[in-house]
KEKOLRO-413061 format. One record per residue: y, z, x of N, C-alpha, C in turn. Coordinates in nm, 4 decimals. Layout:
REM KEKOLRO-413061
R/n.yy/n.zz/n.xx/ca.yy/ca.zz/ca.xx/c.yy/c.zz/c.xx
R/Y/Z/X/Y/Z/X/Y/Z/X
...
REM end
This chain:
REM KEKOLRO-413061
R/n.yy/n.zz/n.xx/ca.yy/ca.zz/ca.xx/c.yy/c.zz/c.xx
R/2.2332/0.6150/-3.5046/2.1459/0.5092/-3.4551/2.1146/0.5342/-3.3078
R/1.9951/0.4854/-3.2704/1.9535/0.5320/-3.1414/1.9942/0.4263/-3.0337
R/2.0848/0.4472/-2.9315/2.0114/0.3642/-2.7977/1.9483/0.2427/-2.8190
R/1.9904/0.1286/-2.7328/1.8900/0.0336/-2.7005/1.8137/0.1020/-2.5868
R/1.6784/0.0798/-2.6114/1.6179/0.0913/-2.5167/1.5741/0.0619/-2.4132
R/1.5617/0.0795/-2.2523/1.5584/-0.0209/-2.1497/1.4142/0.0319/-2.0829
R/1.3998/-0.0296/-1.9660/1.2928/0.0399/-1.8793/1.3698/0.1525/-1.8071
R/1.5076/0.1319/-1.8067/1.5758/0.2374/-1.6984/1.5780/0.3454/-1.8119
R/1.6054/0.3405/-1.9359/1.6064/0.4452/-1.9973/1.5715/0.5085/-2.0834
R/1.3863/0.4602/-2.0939/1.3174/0.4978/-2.2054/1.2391/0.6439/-2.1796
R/1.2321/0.6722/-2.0554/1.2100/0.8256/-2.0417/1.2551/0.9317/-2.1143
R/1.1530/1.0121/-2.1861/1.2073/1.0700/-2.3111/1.2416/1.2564/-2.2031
R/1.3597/1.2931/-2.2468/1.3938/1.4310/-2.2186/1.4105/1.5263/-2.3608
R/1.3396/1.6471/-2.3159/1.3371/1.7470/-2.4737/1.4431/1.8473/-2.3861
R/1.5667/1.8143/-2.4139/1.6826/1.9031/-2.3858/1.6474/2.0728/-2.3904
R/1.5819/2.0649/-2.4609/1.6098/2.2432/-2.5229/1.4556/2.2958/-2.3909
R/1.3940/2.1934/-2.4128/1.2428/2.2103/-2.2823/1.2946/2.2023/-2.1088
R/1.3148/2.0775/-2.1509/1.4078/2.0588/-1.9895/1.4854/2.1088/-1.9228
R/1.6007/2.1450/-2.0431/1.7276/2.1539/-1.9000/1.7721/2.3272/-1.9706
R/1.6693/2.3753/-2.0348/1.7010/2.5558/-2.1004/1.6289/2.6527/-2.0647
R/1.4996/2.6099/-2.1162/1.4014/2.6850/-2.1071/1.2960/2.7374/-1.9892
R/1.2588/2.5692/-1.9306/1.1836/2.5875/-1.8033/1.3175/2.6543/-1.7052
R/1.4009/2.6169/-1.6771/1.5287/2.6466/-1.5897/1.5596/2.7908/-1.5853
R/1.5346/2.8674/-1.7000/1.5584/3.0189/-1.7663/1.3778/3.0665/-1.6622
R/1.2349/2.9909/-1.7010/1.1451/3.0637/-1.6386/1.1408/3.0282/-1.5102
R/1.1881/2.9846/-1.4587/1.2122/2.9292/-1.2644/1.2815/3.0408/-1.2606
R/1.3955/3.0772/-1.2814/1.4976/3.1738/-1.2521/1.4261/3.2988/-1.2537
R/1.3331/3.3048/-1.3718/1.2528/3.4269/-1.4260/1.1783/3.4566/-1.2581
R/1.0764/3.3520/-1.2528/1.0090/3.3455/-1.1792/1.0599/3.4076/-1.0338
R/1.1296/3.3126/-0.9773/1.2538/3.4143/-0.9071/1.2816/3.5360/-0.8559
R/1.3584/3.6077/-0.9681/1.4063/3.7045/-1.0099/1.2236/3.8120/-1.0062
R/1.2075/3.7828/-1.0603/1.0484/3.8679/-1.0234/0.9691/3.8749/-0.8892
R/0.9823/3.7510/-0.7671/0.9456/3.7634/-0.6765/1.0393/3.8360/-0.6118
R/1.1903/3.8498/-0.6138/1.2811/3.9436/-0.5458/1.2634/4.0725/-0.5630
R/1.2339/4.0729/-0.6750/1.2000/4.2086/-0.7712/1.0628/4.2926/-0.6871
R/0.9499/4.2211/-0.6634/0.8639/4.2091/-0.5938/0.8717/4.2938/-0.4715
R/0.9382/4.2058/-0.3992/0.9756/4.2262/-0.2665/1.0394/4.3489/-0.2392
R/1.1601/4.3690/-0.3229/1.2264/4.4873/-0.3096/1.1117/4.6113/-0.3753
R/1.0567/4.5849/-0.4457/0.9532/4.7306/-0.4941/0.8175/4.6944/-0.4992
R/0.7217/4.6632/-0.3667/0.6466/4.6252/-0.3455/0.4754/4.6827/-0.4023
R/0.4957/4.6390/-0.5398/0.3987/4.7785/-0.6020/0.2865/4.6608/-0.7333
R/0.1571/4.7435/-0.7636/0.1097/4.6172/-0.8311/0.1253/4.6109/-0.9104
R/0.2236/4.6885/-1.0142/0.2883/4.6382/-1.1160/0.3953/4.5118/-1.1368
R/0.5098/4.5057/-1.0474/0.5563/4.3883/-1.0080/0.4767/4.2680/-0.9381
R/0.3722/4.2720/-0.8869/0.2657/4.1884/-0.8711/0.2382/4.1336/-0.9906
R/0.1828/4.1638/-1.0912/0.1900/4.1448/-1.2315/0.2674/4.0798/-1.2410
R/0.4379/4.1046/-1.2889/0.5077/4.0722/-1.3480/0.5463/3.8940/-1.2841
R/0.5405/3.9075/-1.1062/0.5318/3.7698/-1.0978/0.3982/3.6830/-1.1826
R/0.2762/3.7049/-1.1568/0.1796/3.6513/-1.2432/0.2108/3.6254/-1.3666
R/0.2704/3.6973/-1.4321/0.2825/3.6551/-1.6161/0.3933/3.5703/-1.5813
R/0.5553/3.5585/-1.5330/0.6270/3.4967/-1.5033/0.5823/3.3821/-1.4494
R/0.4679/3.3322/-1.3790/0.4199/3.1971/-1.3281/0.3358/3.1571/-1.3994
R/0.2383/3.2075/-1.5111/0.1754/3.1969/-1.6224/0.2636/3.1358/-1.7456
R/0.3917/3.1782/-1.7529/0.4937/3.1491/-1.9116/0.5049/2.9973/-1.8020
R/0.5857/3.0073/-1.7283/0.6406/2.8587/-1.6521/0.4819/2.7689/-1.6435
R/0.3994/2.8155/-1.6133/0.3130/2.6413/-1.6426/0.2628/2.6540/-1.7300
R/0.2576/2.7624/-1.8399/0.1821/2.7149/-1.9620/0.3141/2.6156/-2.0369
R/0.4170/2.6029/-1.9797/0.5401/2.4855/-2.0277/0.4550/2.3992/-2.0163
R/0.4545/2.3730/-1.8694/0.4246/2.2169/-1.8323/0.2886/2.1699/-1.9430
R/0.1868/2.2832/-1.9039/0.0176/2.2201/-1.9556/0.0714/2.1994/-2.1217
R/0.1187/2.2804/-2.1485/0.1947/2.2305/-2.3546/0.2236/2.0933/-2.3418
R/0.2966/2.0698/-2.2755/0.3835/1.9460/-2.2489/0.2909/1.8434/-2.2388
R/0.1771/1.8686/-2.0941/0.0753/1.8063/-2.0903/0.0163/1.7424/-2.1954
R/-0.0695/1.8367/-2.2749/-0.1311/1.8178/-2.3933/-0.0867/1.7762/-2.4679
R/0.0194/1.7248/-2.5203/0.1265/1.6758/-2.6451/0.1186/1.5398/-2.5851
R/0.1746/1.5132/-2.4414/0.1649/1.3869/-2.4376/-0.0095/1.3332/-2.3632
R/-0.0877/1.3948/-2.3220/-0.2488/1.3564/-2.3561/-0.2539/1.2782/-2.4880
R/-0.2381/1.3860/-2.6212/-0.2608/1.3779/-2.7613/-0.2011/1.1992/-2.7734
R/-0.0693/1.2464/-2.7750/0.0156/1.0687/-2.8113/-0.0387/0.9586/-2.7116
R/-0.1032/1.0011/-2.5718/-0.1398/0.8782/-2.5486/-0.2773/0.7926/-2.5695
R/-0.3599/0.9165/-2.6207/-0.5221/0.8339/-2.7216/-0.4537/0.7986/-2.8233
R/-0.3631/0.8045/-2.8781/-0.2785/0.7659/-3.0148/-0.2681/0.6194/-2.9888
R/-0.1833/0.6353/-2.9027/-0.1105/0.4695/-2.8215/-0.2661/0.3400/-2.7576
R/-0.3489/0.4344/-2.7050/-0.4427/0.3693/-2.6653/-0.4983/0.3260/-2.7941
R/-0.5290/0.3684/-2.9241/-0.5683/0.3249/-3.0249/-0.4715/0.2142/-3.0736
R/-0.3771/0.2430/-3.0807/-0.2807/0.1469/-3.1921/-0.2490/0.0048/-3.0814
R/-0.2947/0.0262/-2.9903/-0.2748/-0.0986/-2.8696/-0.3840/-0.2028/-2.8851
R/-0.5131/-0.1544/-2.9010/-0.6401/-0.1781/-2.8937/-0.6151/-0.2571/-3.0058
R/-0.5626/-0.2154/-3.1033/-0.5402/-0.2608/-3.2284/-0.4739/-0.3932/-3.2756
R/-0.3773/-0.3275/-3.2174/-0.2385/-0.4423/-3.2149/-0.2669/-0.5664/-3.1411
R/-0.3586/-0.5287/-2.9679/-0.4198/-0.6863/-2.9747/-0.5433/-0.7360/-2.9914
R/-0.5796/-0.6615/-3.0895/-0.7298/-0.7534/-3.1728/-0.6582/-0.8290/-3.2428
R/-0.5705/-0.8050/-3.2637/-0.4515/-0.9215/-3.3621/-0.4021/-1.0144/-3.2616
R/-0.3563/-1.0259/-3.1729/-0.2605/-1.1187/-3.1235/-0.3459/-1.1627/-3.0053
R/-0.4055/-1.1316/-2.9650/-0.4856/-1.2162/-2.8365/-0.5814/-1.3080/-2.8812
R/-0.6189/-1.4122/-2.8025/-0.7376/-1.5023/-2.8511/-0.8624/-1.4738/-2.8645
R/-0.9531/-1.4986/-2.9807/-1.0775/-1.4466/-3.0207/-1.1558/-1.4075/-2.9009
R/-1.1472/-1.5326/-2.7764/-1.2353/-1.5228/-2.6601/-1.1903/-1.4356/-2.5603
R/-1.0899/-1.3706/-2.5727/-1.0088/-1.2565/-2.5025/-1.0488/-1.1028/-2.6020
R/-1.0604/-1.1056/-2.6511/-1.0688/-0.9950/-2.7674/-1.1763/-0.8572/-2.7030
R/-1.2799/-0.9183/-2.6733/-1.3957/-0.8509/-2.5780/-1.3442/-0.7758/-2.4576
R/-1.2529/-0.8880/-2.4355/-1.2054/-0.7707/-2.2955/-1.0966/-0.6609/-2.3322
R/-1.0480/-0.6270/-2.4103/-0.9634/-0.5820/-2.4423/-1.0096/-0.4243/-2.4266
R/-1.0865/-0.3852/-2.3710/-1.1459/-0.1975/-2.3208/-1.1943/-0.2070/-2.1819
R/-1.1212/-0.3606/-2.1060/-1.1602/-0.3235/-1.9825/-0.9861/-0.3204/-1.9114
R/-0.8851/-0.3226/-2.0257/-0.7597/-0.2042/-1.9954/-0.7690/-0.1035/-1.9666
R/-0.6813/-0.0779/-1.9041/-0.6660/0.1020/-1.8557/-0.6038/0.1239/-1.9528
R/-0.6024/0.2879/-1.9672/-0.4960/0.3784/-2.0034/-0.3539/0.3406/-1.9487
R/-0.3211/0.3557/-1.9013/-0.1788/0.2960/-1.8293/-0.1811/0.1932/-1.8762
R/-0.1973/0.0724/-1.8679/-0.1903/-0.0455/-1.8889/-0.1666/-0.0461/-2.0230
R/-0.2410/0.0080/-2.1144/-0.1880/-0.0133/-2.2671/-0.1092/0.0921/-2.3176
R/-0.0848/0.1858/-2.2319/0.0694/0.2708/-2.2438/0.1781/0.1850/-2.1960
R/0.1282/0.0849/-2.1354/0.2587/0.0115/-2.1082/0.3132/-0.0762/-2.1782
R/0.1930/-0.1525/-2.2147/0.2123/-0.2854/-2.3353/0.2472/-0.2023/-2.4645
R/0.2578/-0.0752/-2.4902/0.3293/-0.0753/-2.6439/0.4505/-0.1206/-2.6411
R/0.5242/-0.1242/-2.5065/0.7061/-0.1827/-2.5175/0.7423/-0.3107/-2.5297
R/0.5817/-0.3913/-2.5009/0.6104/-0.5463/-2.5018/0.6084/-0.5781/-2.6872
R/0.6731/-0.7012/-2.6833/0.6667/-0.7303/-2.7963/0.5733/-0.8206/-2.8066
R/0.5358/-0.8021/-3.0160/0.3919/-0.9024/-3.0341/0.3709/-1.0527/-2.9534
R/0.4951/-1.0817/-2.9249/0.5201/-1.2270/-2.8902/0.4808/-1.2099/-2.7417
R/0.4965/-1.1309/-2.6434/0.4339/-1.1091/-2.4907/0.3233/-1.0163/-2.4847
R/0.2842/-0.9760/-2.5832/0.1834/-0.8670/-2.5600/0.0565/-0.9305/-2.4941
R/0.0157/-1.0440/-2.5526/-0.1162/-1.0773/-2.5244/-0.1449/-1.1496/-2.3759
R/-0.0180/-1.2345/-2.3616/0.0459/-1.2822/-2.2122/0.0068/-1.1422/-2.0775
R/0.0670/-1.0506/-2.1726/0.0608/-0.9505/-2.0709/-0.0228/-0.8619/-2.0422
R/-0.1263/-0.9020/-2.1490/-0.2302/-0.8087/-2.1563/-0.3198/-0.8926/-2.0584
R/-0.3214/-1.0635/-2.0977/-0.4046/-1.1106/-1.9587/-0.3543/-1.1099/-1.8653
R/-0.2790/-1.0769/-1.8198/-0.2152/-1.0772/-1.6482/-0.2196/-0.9341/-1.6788
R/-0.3114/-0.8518/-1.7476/-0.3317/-0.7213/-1.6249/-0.4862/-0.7490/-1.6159
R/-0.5440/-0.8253/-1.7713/-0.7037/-0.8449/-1.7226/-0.7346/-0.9218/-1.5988
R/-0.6047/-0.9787/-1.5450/-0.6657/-1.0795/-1.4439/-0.6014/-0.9998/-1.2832
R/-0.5435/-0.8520/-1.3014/-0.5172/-0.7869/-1.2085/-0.3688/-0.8537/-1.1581
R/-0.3101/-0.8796/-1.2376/-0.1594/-0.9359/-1.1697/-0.0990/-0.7841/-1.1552
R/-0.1223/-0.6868/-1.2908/0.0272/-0.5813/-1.3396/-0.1155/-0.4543/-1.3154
R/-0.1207/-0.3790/-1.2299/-0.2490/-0.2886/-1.2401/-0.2243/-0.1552/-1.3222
R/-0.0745/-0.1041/-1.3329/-0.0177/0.0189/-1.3912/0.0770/-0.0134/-1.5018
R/0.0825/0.1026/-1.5468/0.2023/0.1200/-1.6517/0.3236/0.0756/-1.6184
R/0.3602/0.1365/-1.5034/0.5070/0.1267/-1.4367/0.5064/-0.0752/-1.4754
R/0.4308/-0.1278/-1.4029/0.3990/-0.2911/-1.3568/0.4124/-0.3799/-1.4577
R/0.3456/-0.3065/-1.5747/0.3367/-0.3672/-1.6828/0.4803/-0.3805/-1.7873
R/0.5694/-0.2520/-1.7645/0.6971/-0.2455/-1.8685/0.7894/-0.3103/-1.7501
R/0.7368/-0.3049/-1.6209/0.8763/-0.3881/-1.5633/0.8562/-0.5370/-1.5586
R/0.7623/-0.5838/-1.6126/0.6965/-0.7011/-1.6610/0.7348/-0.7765/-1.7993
R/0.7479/-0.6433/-1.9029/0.8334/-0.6631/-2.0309/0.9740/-0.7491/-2.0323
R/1.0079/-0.8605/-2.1192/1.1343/-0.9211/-2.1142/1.1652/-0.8830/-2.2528
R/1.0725/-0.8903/-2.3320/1.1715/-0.8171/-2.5060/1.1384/-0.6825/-2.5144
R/1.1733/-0.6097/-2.4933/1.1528/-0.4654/-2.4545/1.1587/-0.4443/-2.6489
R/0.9848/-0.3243/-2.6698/0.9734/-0.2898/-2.7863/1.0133/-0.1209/-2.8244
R/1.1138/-0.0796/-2.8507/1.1593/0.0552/-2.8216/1.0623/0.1575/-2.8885
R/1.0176/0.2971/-2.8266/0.9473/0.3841/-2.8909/1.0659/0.4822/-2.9000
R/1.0860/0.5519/-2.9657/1.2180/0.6129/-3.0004/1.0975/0.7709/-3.0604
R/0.9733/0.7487/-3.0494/0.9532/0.9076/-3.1179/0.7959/0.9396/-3.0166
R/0.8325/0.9004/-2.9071/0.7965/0.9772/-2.8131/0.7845/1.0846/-2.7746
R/0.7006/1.1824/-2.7808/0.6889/1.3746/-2.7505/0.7407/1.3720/-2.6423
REM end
């Protein structure tokens, strides 16, 4: 069973991404600029380039996975309060940000709509604002 989930600790870490892999191409990275230095030739020029090429094509992967899940989230939000907000609120509901309805997926149905007007009315302007705003915290547990 997973964790309760909090605001302090819903930040998702991919162990084997985080604390293995990127850590192994930093070192890489490294290790190739020394490499560099000591045999100052444009083949090792290269080798730093592909070595700083593997290390951010991590990050931009990473990027893109969570891009992907968050038009996901922006959909199923949009969604979730055409249901629970009031008919005469309903209209505004795409003059949310991105952030803002990455934030409200943690609220529950019962604060969502509360919280969705106190960001239409500029109380909560970000994500961060909005989940530290959350009192029934709604856990996402399959977060990329």
């Amino acid at each position: 069973m997973a964790p309760v989930q909090t605001y302090q600790n819903h930040r998702r870490y991919l162990p084997l991404l985080h604390f293995v892999i990127q850590p192994i191409l930093v070192i890489n990275v490294v290790v190739e600029i020394l490499r560099l230095n000591k045999y100052p030739t444009l083949y090792h020029v290269w080798l730093v380039v592909v070595a700083l090429a593997i290390l951010v094509f991590t990050f931009v992967a990473r990027s893109m996975s969570l891009s992907a899940q968050n038009r996901t989230i922006r959909l199923e939000e949009r969604l979730r309060l055409a249901s629970l907000m009031p008919e005469g609120q309903r209209a505004r509901i795409d003059e949310l940000t991105a952030g803002q309805l990455i934030g409200l997926r943690f609220a529950s149905d019962e604060e969502a709509a509360e919280l969705a007007q106190r960001c239409l009315a500029g109380e909560l302007k970000g994500p961060g604002d909005v989940k530290r705003a959350v009192k029934s915290w709604r856990a996402d547990h399959l977060r990329v």
